[in-house]
Structures are given as structure tokens and as C-alpha cells.
N, C-alpha and C positions, 0 to 999 in steps of 0.2 A: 558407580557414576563418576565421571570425573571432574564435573562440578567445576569452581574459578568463575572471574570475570575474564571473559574474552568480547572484545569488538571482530579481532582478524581469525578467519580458520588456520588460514596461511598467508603469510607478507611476502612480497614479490619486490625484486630489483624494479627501479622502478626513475633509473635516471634516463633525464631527456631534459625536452623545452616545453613540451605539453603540458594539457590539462590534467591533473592528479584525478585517477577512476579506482573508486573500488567497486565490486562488483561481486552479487550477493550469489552464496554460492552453492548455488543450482545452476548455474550459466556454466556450460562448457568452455573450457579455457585449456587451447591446446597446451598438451605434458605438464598438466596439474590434473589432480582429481577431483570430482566433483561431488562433496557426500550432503548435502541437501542436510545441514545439521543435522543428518542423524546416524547414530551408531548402528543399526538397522542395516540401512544403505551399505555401508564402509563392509559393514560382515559379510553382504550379501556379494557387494560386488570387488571384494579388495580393494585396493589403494590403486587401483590401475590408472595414469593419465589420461583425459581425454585424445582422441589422435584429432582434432582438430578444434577449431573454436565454432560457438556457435553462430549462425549468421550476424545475427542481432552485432555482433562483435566488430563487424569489416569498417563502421563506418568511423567507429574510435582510434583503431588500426590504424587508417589511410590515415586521421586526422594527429596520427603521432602522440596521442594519448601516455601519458604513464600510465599503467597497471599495478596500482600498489598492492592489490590484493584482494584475495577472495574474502568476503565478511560474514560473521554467525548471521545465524536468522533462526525463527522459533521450528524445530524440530520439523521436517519435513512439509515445513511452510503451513502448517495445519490450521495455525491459531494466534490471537492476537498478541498476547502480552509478551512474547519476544524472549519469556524465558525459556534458557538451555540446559539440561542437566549432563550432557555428553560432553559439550565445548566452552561450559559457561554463557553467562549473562550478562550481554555485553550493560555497562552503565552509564545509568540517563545523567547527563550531564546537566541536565538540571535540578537534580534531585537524587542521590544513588541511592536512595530507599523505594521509590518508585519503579514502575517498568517502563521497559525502555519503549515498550510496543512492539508488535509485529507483526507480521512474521517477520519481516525487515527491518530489525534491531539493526543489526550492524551497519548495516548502508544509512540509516536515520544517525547513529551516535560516530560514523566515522567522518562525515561531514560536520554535524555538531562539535565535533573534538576538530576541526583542522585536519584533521589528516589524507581527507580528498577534496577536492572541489566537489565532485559528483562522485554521486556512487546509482548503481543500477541496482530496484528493487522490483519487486512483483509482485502484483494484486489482484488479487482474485476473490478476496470480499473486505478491501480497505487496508491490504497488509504494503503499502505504500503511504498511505495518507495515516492510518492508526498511530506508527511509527513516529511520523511526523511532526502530528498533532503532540504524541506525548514528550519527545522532545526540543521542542521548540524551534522544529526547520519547517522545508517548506517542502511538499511534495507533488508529483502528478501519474495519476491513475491514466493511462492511456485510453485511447478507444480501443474495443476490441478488433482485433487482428491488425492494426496499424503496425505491430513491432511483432516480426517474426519471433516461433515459438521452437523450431527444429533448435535442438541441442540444449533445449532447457529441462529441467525434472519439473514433470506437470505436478500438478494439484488438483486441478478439475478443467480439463481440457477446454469444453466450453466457456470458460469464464476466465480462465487465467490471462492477464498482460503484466508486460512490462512496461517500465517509467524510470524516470529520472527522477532524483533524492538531492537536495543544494541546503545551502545556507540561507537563501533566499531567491526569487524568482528567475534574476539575473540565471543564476547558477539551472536552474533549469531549462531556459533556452538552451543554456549551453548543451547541454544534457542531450536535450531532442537534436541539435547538430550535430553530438557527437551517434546517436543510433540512427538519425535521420539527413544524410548529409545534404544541404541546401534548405532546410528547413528554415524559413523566415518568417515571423511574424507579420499579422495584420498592421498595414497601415493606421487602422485603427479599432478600437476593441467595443463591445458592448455598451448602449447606457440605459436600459431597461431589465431590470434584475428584478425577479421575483425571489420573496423571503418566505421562505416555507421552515414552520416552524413544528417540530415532533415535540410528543407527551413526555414528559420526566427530565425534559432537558435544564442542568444546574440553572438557574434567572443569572447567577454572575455571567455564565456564558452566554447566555441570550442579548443579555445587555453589552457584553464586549463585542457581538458580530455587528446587534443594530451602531452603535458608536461608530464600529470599523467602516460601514456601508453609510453612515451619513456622511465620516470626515471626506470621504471620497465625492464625494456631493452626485453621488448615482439615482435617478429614476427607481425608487422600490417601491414595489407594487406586492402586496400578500397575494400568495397560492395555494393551493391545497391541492393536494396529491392522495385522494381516497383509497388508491391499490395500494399504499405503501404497508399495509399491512401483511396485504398477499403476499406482496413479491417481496418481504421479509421472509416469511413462509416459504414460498417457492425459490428462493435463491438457498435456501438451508436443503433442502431437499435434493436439488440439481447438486449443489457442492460438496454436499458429503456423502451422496452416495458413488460420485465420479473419484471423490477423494479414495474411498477405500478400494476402487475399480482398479485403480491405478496402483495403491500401494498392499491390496491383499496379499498377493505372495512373500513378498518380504516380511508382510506382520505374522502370515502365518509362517514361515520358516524361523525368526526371530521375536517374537513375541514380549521374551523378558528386555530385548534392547531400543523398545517402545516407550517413552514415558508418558504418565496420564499430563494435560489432559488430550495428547493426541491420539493416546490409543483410543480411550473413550469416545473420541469421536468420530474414529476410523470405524470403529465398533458400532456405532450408532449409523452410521454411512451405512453399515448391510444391513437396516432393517428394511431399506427403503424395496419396494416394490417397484415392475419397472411400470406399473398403473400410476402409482403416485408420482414416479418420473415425468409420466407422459402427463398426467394432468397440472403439475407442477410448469409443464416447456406451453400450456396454454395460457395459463397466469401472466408467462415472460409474455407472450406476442402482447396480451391484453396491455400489457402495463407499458410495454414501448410505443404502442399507439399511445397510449395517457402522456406521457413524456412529452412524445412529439409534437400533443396538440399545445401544450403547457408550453411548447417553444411555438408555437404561432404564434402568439401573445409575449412573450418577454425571450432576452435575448439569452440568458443566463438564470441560477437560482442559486439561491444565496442558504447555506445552513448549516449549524454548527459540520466540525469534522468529528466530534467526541462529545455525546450529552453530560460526560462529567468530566472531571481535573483527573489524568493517571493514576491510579491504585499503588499501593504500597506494594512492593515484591513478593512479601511473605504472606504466602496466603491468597496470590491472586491467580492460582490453575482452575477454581471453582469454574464451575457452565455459568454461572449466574456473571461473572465476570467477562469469562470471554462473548456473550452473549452482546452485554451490554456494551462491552469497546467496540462492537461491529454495528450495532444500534444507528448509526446514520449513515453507515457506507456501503452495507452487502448488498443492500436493494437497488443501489446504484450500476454494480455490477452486473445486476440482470437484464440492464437495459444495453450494456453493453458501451455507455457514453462516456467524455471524459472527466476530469474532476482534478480542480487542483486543490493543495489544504493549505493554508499559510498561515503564521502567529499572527496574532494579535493582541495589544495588552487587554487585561483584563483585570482592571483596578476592584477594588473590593476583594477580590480572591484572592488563593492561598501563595500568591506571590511567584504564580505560573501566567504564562501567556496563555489563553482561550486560540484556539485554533479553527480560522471560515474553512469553509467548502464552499468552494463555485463550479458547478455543472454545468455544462454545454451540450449542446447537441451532438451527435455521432462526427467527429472527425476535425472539431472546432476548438483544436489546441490551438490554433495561429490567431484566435481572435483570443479564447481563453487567458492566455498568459499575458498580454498583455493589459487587459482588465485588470488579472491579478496584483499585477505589477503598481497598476495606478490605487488599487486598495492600500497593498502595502506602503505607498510612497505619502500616502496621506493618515494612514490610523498611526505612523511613527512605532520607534520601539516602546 
């Protein structure tokens, strides 16, 4: 293994007048290669360049974007805590005993370090917002299929998007201008927010979101979300067994260039049945009608991004680990809706910011981030 701290797989020229993009790397980026951090990949398919970029790419392009660079992310995008045993581990700059999160390490700590304005990650069960949350920026989970997928290396096709990674919300608008060109926010954003709260989540954190959502002086109303159990369930099922759909051949040609705990859960992807598949894709319809009634009623939901503070490095591949970094965000994804994460202080605790989640309806980034925005302009650093 070749082990190290890395943030970048590869740094790119990157003068101009633009916005500083790194760009996490499973995105095609013409005459570079794309090895989805994994050694795996690279054996399977060479070092070959891609021969063009991916869509998702045109609108950073036109907008004169720098490209500083392709960034690690956790091993075939599998899993949450962000470590890499091929290219290194990129470090939380909050903490370098901790993880950095992932699968989108590197787009979380190359922003956190200054070194892009934005960087583009992907989330397919919280590997945008996990990131975020563990070190202390801000991220956004897109709606499904808003941000094209041609040229990217999947993970679980049905679930996977992509988003924009910043420093703070500002940095996100930008973000969606840059994949989304003319993208403009709502005139004005949400002021009924429902606060859904899950079992095990740290009280420091609980108490930093409620703080963050009063200083903002928002309408919160409690919610309960009774599928949230299933579509826990059913989003593990749909995403690992698409996950091993997609990377079978490589794991079985290469096997030893797999590290746990991806293989492990590549492995655990083929137990699934396509019974369990199909009963699992019922769960999803049930649980996006519960969603959407939960938005008749309030505009927004408010809930941690992480029920607890980032884990220490060593020692965090256990299932019980990646399990619980995903604990408020995979079920998210099966609804397919969007989701921003941003710091916020969180006094009494380990002298980390606690990180909100606010979800929206299917397609209601333009009113989303601007909420976000007023949260963070009032909970302060």
C-alpha cells in the first residue's frame, strides 16, 4: 500500500482569473486519468487519459474556472471516513487525528485548507455532506439527476449525485453557477422548518442545531418521519448491491488491490437478492410520498449532518463506524431530495463545530441555500 497524507491525486496548472475548482476524482477531466481512488481501477484500466471531460464540467469551462486539481476521496467512493490506503489520507484540518470523512475527503479538506474555492463532490449516501460535517465546511447534496452523471465512475447509479464543497454557503452558490450556469437563488427562502430529531444523536449536537435554528429566529415546528428506519434499510440494500453491480469485475480480476472496509462491503453488495432489490425500490416510493407530505406542512427540516463528533483515524474502517457516519444522511438519498450541511458552534463539546442538515423538497436548492445562508449568518462562528 502506498499510504501518506494526500489531499490531491494529481495538481494541475491552474493560472487564470477564475474561481479555484478542485474536482474529486471520478469526474472525467479530458488528458488526465481518472482512478476513483482506487488501485483497483488504475490496474484494471491503466493510466489512460480521459478523451474528453465530463458534461457536468462545461459550465466551469465557459465560466473560466481554474482546475487545480483532481482530489482523493475514500477508495472507490464506497464509504464514509475518507481513508485511503493507495493515495493516502487526506487531513482534517481540524483535527489530523480524526477523519477527514467521505468519500469526498479531498474536496472537504481542499477547500478547508484554501486551496480551492470549490471543489465538486459526490453523494450517494452523505459522501458530500459526511465530509463536510467532519471538517468544518459547508456542503450540498443535490437532487437526483439535476447534475448530469455521463463521465463520472458510478457507485450506485440510482442514487449517486453530484454537489458543490465551499468554505461556506456563499461558496456554494458559486458552486451551482459554476455546474449550473444561470443558476440564481430565491428571492427569498423558507421560514417554517421542521426539526426532526433521530435516537443516539450526541445532546452537545442536538443542542448546537436547536441554538443554530433559534439564532436565526425561524418558525420550528417537531416532525417525525416513522420510515426513517426502512429507508435506512432500503437505501443499504439499493446502494450496495448497485455498488458491487458496477465494480464486480475489477474486484474480481484484482481482488488484493481492494482495501477493507470497501471490499467488505462490495462483498456484502452480492448478497443482496434481486427480491430484496425489488422490495427494498418499494420502501423508496413509500418513504418519498412520507417526505413529501412532511413538506405540505413546513418548508424545510432541520437535523443534525453526523449524530456524533468525527472519529479518530485509527481504528475507524470498523462497519460500526461507517454505519453510524451515514446515520442521518443515506436515507436522505433515497428520497432523492436536496440537502445542505453547514458548521455550526457547538459549545460544550470537543472544541469542533456540530454540523445542521436542511432538506428540501425535490429541486429546491434556489430557496435551500439561501435559508442556509441566513442560519449561518446568525449561529456566528
Amino acid at each position: 500500500m502506498l499510504g501518506g497524507v494526500s489531499t490531491f491525486i494529481l495538481r494541475l496548472d491552474h493560472k487564470g482569473a477564475g474561481p479555484r475548482l478542485a474536482v474529486k476524482d471520478l469526474v472525467d477531466l479530458e488528458g488526465t486519468p481518472t482512478t476513483a481512488g482506487s488501485r483497483a481501477l488504475v490496474l484494471t484500466r491503466g493510466e489512460h487519459a480521459a478523451a474528453a471531460d465530463a458534461p457536468l464540467m462545461a459550465g466551469a469551462r465557459a465560466a473560466g474556472a481554474r482546475i487545480v486539481g483532481k482530489v482523493n476521496l475514500h477508495e472507490l467512493a464506497v464509504a464514509p471516513t475518507g481513508v485511503n490506503p493507495w493515495y493516502g489520507t487526506p487531513k482534517n484540518p481540524l483535527d489530523p487525528t480524526l477523519v477527514p470523512g467521505g468519500s469526498s475527503s479531498g474536496s472537504a479538506v481542499a477547500v478547508a485548507d484554501g486551496d480551492a474555492d470549490v471543489a465538486y463532490g459526490s453523494d450517494t449516501g452523505g459522501s458530500v455532506r459526511v465530509p463536510s460535517a467532519c471538517c468544518g465546511t459547508a456542503g450540498l447534496k443535490t437532487t437526483f439527476g439535476r447534475v448530469p452523471l455521463e463521465g463520472v465512475w458510478p457507485l450506485s447509479p440510482s442514487l449517486d449525485t453530484i454537489g458543490p464543497m465551499a468554505r461556506d454557503v456563499a461558496g456554494l452558490v458559486l458552486g451551482m453557477q459554476l455546474l449550473e450556469p444561470g443558476f440564481v437563488t430565491a428571492g427569498s427562502e423558507p421560514t417554517a422548518v421542521g426539526r426532526l430529531r433521530l435516537p443516539d444523536t450526541d445532546p452537545v449536537i442536538e443542542a448546537a442545531v436547536d441554538r443554530a435554528l433559534g439564532e436565526a429566529e425561524l418558525d420550528v415546528v417537531p416532525v417525525e418521519l416513522p420510515g426513517w428506519l426502512a429507508a435506512a434499510e432500503a437505501v443499504t440494500a439499493i446502494l450496495a448491491s448497485e455498488a458491487f453491480a458496477v465494480n464486480r469485475e475489477l474486484f474480481a480480476a484484482h481482488p488484493e488491490a481492494v482495501a477493507e472496509p470497501a471490499a467488505g462491503i462490495l462483498g456484502f453488495g452480492s448478497t443482496f437478492t434481486p427480491e430484496q432489490v425489488d422490495a427494498a425500490r418499494v420502501v423508496q416510493k413509500a418513504w418519498k410520498d412520507e417526505l413529501a407530505g412532511v413538506f405540505e406542512r413546513v418548508e424545510a427540516i432541520a437535523l443534525p449532518t453526523l449524530l456524533c463528533f468525527p472519529p479518530p483515524v485509527d481504528g475507524s474502517e470498523g462497519l460500526d463506524t461507517v454505519i453510524r457516519l451515514v446515520a442521518a444522511t443515506a436515507a436522505l438519498n433515497l428520497a432523492g431530495v436536496p440537502c445542505v450541511s453547514l458548521p455550526v458552534p457547538a459549545p460544550g463539546g470537543p472544541g469542533l463545530p456540530a454540523s445542521l442538515q436542511l432538506v428540501g423538497p425535490e429541486g429546491s436548492e434556489e430557496r435551500l441555500l439561501p435559508l442556509a445562508a441566513q442560519v449561518e449568518a446568525a449561529a456566528g462562528p
